[in-house]
N, C-alpha and C positions, 0 to 999 in steps of 0.2 A: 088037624087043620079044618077049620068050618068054610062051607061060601062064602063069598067075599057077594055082598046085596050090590049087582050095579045102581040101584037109584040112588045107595047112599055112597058108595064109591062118587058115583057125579056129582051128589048133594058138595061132596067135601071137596071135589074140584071147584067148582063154581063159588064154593065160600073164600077159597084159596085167592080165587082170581079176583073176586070184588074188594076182598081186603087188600091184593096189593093196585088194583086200582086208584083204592081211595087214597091209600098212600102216594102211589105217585100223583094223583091229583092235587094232594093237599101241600106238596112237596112244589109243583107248579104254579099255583097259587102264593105261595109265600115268596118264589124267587121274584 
């Protein structure tokens, strides 16, 4: 088992959270 990098553990939260953002944004937008 290697280290788990925190900046890229965060990188991949914060990509997580903007893509379901935009989703629910674009989701709001069409209703």
């Amino acid at each position: 088992m290697g280290i788990i990098d925190p900046l890229l553990f965060i990188e991949q939260i914060t990509e997580l959270k903007f893509t379901i953002f935009r989703q629910t944004s674009f989701k709001f937008e069409r209703a």
